[in-house]
OpenMM code with the backbone's topology and positions (N, CA, C; nanometers):
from openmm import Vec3, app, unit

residues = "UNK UNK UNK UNK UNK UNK UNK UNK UNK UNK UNK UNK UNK UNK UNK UNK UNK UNK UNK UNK UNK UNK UNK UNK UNK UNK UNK UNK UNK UNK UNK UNK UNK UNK UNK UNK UNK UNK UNK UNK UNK UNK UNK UNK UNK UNK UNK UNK UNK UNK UNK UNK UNK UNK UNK UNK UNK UNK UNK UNK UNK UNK UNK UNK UNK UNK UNK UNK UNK UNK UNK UNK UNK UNK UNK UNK UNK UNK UNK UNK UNK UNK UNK UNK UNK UNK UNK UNK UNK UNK UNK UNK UNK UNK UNK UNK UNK UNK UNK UNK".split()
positions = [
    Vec3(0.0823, -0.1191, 0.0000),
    Vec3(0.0000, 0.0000, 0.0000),
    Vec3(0.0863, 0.1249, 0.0000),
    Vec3(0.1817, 0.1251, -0.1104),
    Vec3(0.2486, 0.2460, -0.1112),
    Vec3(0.2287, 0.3330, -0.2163),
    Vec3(0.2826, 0.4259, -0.2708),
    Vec3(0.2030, 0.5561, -0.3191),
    Vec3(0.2446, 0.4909, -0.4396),
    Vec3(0.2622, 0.3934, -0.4921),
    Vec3(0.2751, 0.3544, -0.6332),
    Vec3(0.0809, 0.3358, -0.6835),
    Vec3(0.0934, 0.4171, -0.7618),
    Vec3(-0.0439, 0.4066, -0.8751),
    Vec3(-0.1044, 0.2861, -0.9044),
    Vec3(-0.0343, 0.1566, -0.9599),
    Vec3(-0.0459, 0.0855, -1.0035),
    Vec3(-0.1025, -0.0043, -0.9249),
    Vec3(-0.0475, 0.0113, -0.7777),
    Vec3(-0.1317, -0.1097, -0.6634),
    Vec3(-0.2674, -0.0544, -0.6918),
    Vec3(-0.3481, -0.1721, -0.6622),
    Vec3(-0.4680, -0.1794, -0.6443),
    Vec3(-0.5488, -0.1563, -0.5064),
    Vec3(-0.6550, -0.0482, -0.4659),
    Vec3(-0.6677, -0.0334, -0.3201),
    Vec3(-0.7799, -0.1266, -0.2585),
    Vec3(-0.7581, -0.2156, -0.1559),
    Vec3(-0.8482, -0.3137, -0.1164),
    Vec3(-0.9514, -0.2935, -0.1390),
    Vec3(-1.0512, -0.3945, -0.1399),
    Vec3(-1.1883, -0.3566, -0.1291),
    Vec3(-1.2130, -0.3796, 0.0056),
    Vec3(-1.3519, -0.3770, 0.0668),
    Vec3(-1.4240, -0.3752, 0.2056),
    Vec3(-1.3950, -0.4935, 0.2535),
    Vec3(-1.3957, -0.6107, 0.1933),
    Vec3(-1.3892, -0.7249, 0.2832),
    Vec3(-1.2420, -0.7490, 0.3282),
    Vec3(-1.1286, -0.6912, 0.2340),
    Vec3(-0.9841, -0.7285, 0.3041),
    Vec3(-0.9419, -0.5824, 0.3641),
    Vec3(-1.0343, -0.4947, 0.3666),
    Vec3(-0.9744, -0.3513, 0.5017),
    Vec3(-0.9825, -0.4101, 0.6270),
    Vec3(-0.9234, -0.3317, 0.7340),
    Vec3(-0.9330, -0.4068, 0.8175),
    Vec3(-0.9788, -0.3169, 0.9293),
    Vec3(-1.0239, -0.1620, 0.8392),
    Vec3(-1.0979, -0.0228, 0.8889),
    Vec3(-1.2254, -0.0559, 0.9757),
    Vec3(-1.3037, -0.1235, 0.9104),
    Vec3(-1.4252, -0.1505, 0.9319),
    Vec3(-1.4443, -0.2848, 1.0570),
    Vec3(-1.3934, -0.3830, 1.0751),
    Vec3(-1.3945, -0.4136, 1.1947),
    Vec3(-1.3530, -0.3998, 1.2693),
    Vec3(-1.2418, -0.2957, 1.3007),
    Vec3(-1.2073, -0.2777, 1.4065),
    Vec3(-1.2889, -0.1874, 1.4387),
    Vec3(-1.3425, -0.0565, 1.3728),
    Vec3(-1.4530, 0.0414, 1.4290),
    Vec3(-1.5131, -0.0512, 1.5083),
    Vec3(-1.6546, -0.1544, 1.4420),
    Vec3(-1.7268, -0.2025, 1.4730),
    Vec3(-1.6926, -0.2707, 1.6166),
    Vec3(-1.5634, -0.3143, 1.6601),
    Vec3(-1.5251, -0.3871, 1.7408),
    Vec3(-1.5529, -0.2314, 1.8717),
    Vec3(-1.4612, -0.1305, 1.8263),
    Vec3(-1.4343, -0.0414, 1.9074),
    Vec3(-1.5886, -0.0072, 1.9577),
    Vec3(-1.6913, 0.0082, 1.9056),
    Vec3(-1.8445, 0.0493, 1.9105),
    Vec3(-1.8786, -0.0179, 2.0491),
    Vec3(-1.8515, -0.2027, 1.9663),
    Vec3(-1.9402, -0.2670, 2.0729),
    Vec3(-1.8511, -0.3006, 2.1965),
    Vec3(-1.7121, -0.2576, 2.2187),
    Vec3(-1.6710, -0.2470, 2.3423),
    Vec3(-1.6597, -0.1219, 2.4349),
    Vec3(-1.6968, -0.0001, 2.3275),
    Vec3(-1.7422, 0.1218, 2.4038),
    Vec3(-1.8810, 0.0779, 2.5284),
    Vec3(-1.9868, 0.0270, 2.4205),
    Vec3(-2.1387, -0.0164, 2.4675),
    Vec3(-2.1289, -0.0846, 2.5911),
    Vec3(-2.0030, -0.1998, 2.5531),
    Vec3(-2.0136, -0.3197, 2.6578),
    Vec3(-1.9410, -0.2377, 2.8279),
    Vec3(-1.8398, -0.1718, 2.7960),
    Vec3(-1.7661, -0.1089, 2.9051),
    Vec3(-1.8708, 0.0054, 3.0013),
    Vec3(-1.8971, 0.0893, 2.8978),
    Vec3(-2.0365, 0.1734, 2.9572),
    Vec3(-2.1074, 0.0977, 3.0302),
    Vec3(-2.2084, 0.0209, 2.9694),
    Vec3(-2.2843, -0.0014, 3.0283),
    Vec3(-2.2312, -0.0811, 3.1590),
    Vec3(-2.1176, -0.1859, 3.1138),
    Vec3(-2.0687, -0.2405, 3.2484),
    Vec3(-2.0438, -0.1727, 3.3506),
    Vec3(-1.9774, -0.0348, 3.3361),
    Vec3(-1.9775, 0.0671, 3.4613),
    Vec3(-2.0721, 0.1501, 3.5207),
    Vec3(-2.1712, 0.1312, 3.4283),
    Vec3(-2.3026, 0.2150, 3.4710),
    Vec3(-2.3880, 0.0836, 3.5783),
    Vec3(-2.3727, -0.0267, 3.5465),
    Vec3(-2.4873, -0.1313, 3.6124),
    Vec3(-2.4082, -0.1529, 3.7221),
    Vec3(-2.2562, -0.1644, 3.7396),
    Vec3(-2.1922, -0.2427, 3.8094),
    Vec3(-2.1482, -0.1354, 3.9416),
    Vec3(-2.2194, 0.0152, 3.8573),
    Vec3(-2.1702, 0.1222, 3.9887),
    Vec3(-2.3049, 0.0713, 4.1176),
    Vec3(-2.3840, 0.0408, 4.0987),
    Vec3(-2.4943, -0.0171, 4.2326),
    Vec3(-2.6005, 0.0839, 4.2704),
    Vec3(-2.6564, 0.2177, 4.2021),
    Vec3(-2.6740, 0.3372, 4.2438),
    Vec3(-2.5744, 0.4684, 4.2371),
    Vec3(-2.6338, 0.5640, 4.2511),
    Vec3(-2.5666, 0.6835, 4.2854),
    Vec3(-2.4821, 0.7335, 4.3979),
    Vec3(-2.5317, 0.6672, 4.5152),
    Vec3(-2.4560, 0.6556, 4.6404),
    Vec3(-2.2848, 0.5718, 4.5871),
    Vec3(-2.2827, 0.4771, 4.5027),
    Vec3(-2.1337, 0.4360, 4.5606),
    Vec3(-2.0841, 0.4603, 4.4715),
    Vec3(-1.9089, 0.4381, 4.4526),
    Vec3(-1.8490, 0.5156, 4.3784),
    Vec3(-1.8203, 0.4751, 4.2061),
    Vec3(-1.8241, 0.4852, 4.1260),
    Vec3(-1.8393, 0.4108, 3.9972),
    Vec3(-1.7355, 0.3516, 3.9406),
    Vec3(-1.7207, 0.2670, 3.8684),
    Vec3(-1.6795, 0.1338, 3.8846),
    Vec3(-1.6089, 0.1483, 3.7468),
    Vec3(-1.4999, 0.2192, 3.7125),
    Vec3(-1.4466, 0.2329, 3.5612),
    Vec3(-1.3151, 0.0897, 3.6051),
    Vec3(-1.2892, 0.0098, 3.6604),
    Vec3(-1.2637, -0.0910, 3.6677),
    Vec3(-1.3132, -0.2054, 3.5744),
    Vec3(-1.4192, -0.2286, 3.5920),
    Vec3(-1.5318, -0.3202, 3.5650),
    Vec3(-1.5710, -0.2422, 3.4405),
    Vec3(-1.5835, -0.1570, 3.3856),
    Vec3(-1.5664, -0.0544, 3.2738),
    Vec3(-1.4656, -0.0995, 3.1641),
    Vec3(-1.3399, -0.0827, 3.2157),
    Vec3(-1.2519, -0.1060, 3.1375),
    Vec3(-1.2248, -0.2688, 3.1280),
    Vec3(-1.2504, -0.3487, 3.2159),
    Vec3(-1.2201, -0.4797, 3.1730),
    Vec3(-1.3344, -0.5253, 3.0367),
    Vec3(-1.4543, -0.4889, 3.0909),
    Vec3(-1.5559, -0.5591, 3.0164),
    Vec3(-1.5440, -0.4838, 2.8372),
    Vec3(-1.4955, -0.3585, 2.8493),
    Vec3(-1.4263, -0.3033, 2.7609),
    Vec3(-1.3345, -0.4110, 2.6450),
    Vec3(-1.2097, -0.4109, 2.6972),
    Vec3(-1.1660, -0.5274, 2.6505),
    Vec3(-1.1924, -0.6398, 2.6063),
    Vec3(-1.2914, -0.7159, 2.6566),
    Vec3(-1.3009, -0.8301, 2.6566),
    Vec3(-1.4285, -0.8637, 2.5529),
    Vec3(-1.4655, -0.7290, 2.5393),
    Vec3(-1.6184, -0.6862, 2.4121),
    Vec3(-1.4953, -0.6909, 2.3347),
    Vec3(-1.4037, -0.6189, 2.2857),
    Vec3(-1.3484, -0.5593, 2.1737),
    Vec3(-1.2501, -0.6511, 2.1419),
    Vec3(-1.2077, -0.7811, 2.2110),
    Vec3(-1.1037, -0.8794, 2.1714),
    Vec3(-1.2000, -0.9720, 2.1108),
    Vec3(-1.2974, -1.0449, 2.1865),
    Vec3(-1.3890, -1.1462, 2.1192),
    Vec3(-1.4819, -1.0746, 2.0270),
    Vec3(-1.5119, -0.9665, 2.0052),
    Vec3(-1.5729, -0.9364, 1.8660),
    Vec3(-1.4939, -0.9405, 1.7350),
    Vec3(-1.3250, -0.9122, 1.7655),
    Vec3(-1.2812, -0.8737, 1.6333),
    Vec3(-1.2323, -1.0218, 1.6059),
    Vec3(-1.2399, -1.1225, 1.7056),
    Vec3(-1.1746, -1.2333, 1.7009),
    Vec3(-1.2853, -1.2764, 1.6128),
    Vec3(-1.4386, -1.2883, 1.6404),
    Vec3(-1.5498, -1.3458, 1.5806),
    Vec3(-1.4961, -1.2768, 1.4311),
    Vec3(-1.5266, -1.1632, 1.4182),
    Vec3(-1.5473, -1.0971, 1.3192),
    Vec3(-1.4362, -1.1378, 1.2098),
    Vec3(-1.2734, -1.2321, 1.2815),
    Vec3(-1.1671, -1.2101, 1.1646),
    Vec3(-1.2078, -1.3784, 1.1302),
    Vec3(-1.2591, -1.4663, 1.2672),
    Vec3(-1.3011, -1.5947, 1.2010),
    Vec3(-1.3840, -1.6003, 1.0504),
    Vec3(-1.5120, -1.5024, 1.0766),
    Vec3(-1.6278, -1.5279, 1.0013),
    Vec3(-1.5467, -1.4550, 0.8902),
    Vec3(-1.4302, -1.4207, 0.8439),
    Vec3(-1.4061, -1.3393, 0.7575),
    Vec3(-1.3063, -1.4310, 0.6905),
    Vec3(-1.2368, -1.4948, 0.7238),
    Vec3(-1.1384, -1.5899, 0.6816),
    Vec3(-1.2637, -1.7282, 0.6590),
    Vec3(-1.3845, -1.7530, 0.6893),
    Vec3(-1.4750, -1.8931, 0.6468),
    Vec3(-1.4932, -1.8318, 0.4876),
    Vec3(-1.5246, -1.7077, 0.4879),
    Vec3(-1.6328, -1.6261, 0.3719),
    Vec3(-1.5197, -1.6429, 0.2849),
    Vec3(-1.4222, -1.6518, 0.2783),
    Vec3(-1.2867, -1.6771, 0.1494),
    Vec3(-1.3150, -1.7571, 0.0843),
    Vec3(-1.3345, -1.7361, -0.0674),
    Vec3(-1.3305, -1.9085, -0.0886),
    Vec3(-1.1385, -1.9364, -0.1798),
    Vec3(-1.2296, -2.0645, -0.1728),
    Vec3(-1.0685, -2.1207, -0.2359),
    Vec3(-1.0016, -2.0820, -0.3631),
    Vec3(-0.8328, -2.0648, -0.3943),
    Vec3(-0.8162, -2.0734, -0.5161),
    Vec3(-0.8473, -2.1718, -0.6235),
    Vec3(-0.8907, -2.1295, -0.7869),
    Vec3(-0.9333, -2.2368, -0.8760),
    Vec3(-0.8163, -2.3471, -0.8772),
    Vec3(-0.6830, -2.3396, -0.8806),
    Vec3(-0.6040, -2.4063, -0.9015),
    Vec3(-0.6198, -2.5321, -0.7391),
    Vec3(-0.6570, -2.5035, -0.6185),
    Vec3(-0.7216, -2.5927, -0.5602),
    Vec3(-0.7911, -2.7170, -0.5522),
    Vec3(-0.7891, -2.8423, -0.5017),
    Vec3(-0.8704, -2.9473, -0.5564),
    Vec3(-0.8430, -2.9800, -0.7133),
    Vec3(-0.7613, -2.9839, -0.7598),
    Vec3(-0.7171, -3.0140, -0.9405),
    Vec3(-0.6016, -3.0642, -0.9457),
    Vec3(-0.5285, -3.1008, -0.8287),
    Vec3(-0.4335, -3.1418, -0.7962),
    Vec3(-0.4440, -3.3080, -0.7946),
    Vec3(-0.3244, -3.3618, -0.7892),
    Vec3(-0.2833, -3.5303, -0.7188),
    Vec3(-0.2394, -3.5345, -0.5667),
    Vec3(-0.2670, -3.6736, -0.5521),
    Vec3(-0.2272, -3.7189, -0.4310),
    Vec3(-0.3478, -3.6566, -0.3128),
    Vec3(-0.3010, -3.5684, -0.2297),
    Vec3(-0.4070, -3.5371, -0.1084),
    Vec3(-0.4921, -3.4570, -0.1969),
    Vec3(-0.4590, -3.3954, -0.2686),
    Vec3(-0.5152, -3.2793, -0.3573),
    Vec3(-0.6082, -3.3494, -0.4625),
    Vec3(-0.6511, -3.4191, -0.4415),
    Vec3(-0.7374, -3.5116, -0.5638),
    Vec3(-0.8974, -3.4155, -0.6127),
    Vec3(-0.8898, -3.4429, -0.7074),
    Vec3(-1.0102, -3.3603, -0.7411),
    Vec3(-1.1121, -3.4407, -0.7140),
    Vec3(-1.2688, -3.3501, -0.6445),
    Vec3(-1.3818, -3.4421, -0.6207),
    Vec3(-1.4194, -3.4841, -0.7748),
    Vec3(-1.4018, -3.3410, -0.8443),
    Vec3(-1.4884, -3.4392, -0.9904),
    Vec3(-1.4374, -3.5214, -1.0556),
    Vec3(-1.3458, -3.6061, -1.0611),
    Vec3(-1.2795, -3.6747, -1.0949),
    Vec3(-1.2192, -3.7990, -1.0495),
    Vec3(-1.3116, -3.8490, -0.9322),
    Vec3(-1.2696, -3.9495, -0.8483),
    Vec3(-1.1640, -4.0777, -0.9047),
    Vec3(-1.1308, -4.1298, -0.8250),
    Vec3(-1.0617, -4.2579, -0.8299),
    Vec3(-1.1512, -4.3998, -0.9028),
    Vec3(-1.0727, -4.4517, -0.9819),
    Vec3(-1.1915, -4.5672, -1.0023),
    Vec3(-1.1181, -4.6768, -0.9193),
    Vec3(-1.2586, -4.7673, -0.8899),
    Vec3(-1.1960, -4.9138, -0.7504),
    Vec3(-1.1650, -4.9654, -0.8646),
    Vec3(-1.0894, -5.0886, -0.7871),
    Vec3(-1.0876, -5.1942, -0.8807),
    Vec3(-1.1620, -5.3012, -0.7801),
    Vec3(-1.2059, -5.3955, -0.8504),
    Vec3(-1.3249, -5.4583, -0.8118),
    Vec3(-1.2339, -5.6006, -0.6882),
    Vec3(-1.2883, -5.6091, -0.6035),
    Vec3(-1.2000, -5.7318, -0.5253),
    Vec3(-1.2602, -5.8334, -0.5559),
    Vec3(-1.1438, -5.9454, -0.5961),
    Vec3(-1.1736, -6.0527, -0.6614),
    Vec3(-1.0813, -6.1489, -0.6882),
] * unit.nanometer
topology = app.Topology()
chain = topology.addChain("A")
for resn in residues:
    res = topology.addResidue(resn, chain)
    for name in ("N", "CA", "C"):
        topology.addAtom(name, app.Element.getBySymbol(name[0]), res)
């Protein structure tokens, strides 16, 4: 991704802009609210502890979900499966030979 013209600029599914926002969102949501429920009332003192962990722990397992489901959605290269040996093509199966 350098200022050469000729590269091509990702599209949406290989940026890597967009889930991390999304990640950052729902661990803003998750931390908030964790420090807002976990303060007990107005009387005690508020809880950016419990804030910031739940923080984290929104924004690691979302981007983790988010890079799984993103690496399933790939599909394979054509040169894949057209191969020998482990690489055997389905359309092209093996013929048995008959035991006898």
């Amino acid at each position: 991704m350098g200022n050469n013209p000729s590269q091509q600029k990702p599209d949406w599914q290989q940026s890597i802009k967009a889930p991390l926002i999304f990640s950052l969102v729902l661990g803003l949501v998750a931390g908030v609210a964790a420090s807002v429920f976990a303060t007990g009332g107005s009387d005690e003192p508020f809880r950016i502890d419990i804030g910031l962990t739940a923080f984290g722990i929104a924004f690691v397992a979302s981007l983790l979900v988010i890079s799984v489901l993103t690496m399933a959605s790939k599909d394979n290269p054509k040169s894949h499966g057209g191969g020998a040996g482990v690489n055997r093509s389905s359309l092209n199966p093996d013929r048995r030979k008959p035991k006898g």
